[in-house]
C-alpha positions in Angstrom: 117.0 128.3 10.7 118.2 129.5 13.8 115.1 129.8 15.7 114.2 126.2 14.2 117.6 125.1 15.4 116.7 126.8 19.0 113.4 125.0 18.8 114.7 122.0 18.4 117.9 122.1 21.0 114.8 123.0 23.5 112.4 119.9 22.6 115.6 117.6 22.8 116.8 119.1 26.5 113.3 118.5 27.4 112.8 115.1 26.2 116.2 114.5 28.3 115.1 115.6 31.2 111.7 113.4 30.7 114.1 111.0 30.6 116.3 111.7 33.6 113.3 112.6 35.5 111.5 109.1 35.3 114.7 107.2 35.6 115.4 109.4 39.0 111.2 108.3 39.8 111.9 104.7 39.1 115.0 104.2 41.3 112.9 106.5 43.7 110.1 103.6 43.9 112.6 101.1 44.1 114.6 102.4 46.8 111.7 102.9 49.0 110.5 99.8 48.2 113.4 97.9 49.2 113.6 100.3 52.6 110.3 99.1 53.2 110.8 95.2 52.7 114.0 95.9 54.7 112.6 97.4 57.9 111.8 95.3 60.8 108.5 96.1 62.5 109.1 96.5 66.3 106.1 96.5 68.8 106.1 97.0 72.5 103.7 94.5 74.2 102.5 93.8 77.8 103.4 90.9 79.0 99.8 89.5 79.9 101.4 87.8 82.9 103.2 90.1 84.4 102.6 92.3 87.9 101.9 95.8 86.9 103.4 98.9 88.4 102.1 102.5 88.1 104.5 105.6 88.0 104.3 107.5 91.7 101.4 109.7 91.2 100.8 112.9 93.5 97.5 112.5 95.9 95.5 115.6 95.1 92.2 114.3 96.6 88.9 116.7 96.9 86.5 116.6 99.7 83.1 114.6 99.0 81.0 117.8 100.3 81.7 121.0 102.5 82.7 120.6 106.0 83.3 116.7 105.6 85.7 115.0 106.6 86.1 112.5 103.6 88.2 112.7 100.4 88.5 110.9 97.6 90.6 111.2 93.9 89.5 109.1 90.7 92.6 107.6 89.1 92.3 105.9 85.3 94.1 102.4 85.9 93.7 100.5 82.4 95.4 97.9 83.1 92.4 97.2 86.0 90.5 94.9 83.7 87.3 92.9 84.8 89.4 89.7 85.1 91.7 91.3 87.7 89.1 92.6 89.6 87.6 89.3 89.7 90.8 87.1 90.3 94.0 89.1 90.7 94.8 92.0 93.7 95.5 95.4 93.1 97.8 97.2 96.0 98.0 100.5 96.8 101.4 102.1 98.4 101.9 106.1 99.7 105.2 107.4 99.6 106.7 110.4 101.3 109.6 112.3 99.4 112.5 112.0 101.8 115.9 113.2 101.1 115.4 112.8 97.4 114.3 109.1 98.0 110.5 107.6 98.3 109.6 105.9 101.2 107.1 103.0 100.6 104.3 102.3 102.7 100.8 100.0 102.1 98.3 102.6 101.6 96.2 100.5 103.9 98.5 101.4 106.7 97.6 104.7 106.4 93.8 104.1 106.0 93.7 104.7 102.5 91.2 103.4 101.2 90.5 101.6 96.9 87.3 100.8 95.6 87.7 99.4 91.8 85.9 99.9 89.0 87.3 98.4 85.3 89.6 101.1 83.9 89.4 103.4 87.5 90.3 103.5 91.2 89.1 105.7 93.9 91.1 106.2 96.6 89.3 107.2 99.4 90.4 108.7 102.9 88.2 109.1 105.9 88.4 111.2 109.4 92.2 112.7 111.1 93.6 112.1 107.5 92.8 115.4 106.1 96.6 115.8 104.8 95.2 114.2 101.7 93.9 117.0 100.5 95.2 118.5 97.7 96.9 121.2 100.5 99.6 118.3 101.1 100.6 117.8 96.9 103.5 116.1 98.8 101.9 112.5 99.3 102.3 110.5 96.2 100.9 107.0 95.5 101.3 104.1 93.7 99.2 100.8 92.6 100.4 97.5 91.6 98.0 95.1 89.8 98.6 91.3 90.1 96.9 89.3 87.4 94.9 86.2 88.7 97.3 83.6 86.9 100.2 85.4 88.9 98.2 85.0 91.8 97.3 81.5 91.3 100.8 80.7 90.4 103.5 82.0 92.8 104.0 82.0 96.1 101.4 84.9 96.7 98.5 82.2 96.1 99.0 81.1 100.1 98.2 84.8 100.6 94.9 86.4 101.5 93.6 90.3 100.2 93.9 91.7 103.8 97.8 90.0 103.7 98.7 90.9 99.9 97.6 94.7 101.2 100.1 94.7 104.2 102.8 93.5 101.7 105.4 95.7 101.0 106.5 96.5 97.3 109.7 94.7 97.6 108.4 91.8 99.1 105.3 92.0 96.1 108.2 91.8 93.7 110.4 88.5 95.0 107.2 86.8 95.7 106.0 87.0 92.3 109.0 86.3 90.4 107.5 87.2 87.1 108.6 90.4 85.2 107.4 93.8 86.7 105.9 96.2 84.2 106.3 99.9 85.2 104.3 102.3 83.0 
């Protein structure tokens, strides 16, 4: 009798626990269920109208062959799409570190040079301007892309390439008066 007794104590416990167990799996499912229909999905979007801003980036550029004079760096600018090329402006800005603030300067100044490609830039420097070479790491730059509809629709639209390119970044900014997307 005892060990029938012991056998039967153990089959009860274990039916409990069955028990127990799927009641714990149950209010499991339906806990995470309601945490799911609960949550709020959050997404971060571009504004599709909005002048773009890239993060200061430092110039490393290599030369195109030995002993030239010419150096150029590929950057991967996404947000250069085929309608901006067509329609919009993308400016280019150097900065200089000084005392722990960036000064801003049109690239163009400086005879920088951009040629775009959908997804890229190539900055390009020609002649004296050897300090772009990836001995002066101290040069940073910047771009800013203006869609077309930005363009067409503030107060830059009375404004040529060549002028847009002498612009400073402040003055980019209140001109456009739409939100400014840093990266």
């Amino acid at each position: 009798m005892d060990r029938i007794s012991s056998l039967t104590l153990k089959c009860n416990i274990v039916s409990k626990l069955k028990i127990v167990l799927s009641a714990l799996i149950v209010i499991g499912s339906l806990s995470s269920l309601f945490s799911v229909v609960g949550c709020k999905k959050t997404t971060t979007n571009v504004v599709k109208d909005s002048v773009y801003y890239s993060p200061w980036l430092t110039i490393s550029m290599k030369a195109t062959d030995a002993g030239d004079t010419a150096y150029y760096q590929d950057i991967t600018a996404k947000t250069v799409t085929a309608a901006v090329i067509r329609s919009g402006a993308v400016l280019s800005y150097l900065g200089s570190p000084a005392s722990g603030d960036t000064t801003v300067a049109p690239a163009s100044d400086y005879g920088l040079y951009q040629l775009l490609n959908v997804g890229n830039i190539e900055i390009e420097s020609f002649g004296y301007l050897n300090d772009f070479s990836t001995s002066n790491s101290s040069l940073l730059y910047r771009y800013v892309v203006i869609p077309g509809n930005v363009l067409a629709s503030t107060s830059l639209k009375n404004f040529s390439q060549q002028q847009l390119s002498k612009m400073t970044f402040t003055d980019i900014q209140k001109a456009a008066s739409t939100p400014v997307q840093g990266r």
